[in-house]
N, C-alpha and C positions, 0 to 999 in steps of 0.2 A: 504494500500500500504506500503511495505517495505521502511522504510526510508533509506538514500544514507547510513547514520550512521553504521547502524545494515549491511547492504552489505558491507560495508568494513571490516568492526568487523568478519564476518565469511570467510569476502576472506581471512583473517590473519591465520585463526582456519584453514580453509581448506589448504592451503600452506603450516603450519608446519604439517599437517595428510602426504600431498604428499608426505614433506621433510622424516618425519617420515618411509614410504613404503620404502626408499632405507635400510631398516633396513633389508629387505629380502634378500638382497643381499650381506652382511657384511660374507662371510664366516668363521667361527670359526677353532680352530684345532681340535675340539672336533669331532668326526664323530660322525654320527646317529648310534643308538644299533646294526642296523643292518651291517652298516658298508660300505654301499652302495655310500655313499659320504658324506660330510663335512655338521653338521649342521651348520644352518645360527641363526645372532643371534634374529632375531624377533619369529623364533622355540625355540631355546633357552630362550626366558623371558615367551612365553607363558606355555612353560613346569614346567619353576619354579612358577611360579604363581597357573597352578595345583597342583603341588607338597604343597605349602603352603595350601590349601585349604585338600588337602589329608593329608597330616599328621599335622594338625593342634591340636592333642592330645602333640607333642611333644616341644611348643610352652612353651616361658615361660608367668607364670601367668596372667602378666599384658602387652604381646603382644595383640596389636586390628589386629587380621589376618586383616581386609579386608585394614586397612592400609599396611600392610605389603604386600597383593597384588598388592597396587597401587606403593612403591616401586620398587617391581620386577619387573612390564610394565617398567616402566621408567630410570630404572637404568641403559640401556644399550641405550638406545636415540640415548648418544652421539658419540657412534658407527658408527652411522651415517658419522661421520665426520670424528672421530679420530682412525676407522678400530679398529680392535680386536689385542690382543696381547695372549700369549700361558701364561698362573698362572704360566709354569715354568723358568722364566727370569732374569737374575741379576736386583737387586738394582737398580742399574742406567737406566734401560733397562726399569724397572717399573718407576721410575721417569718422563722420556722421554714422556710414554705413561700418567701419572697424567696432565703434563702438554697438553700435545695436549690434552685431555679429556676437562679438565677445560674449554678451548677455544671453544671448541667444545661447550661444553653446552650453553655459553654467546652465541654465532653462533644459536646453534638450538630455543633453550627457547626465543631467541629475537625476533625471526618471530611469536609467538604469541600476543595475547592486553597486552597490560601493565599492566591489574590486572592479568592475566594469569603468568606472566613470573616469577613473584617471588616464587610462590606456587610451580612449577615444577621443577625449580632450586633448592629449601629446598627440596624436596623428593629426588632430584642426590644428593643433600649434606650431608643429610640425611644418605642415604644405603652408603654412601661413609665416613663418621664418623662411622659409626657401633656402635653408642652410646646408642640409644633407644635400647628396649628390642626386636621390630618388627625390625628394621633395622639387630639385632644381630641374629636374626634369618631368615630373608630374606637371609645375608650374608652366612651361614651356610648351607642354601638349594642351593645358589649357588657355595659351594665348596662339594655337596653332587655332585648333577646333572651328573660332567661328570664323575666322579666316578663309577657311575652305568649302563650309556654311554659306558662306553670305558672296563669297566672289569665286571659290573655286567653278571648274566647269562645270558651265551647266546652272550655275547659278543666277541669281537675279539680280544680286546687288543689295546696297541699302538704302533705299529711295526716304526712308524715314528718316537718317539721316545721312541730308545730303554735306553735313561739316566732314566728313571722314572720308578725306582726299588721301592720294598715296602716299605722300608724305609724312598727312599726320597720323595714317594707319603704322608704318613704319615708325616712326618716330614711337607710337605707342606699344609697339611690340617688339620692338629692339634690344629692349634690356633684359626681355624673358628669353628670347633667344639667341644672345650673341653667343653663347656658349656651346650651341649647336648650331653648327655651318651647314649643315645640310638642312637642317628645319628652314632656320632663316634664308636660304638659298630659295627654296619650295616658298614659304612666303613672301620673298624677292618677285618669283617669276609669277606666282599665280597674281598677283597686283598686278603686278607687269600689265599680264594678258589681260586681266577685268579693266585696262583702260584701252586697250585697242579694241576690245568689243562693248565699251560704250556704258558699263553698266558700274566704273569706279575715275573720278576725275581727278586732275591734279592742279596743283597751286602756281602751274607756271603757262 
């Protein structure tokens, strides 16, 4: 017979899984490739999490991919709570949303056991330092992602916003990925080509 013990221990687990499902519902500004409507962001970590598993040649050395999977599930939790913001926002615009994040996470990670809450909390802290070699590269597939989303082939563009010219696209995802010359290379050219097919401009 299940002790009372172990049935609370999984009503805890179960509750932050339910908390977690409202992740489907966190709309992004990134749309789907196809363009059909707005990806959600629990579509969005699972695509970066293939993505890591897919290009896991361009990883560095001493990156543990399957760390760097567990990561990208998690890194976006706190969405949950603290909604989504667009990568292109003032400073302070990003600070606003650091802090409700933070809250957020002490909020979702606390509905888990109390050996649970630390561990999941270090992996948001984690992808959120960008300091390990898995977390810098976690980081870098997700400033790759909507890049490929929104201008790779086949894509449509972001008509919604039309301020995110090639320059300031680069400019804004340069620092996540100078450390990866073949990423950044792929996000080089796919730009490239979304301004000869008319659907990304530039400032000159």
């Amino acid at each position: 017979m299940i002790q009372a013990q172990a049935l609370e221990r999984i009503g805890h687990q179960v509750e932050f899984l339910l908390a977690c499902d409202q992740l489907k519902s966190v709309a992004r500004t990134t749309l789907l490739h196809c363009a059909s409507r707005a990806e959600n962001s629990a579509e969005h970590s699972w695509h970066l999490a293939l993505m890591a598993l897919t290009l896991v040649e361009y990883a560095p050395p001493k990156a543990d991919i399957g760390h760097a999977v567990k990561l990208l599930i998690v890194h976006d939790l706190v969405e949950v709570f603290a909604g989504d913001t667009h990568f292109d926002q003032s400073e302070a615009e990003h600070e606003q949303q650091r802090c409700r994040e933070q809250a957020a996470a002490h909020q979702l990670f606390g509905l888990l056991p109390e050996d649970q809450r630390q561990p999941f909390y270090q992996l948001w802290q984690e992808f959120e330092a960008r300091v390990t070699p898995a977390a810098r590269f976690a980081r870098a597939l997700d400033a790759l992602q909507p890049v490929l989303l929104t201008w790779g082939a086949g894509a449509q563009g972001s008509a919604a916003h039309p301020e995110l010219t090639l320059e300031r696209v680069l400019n804004l995802k340069r620092a996540a990925l100078s450390e990866f010359p073949a990423l950044l290379a792929l996000v080089e050219r796919t730009l490239a080509q979304a301004v000869i097919e008319g659907i990304l401009t530039t400032d000159h």
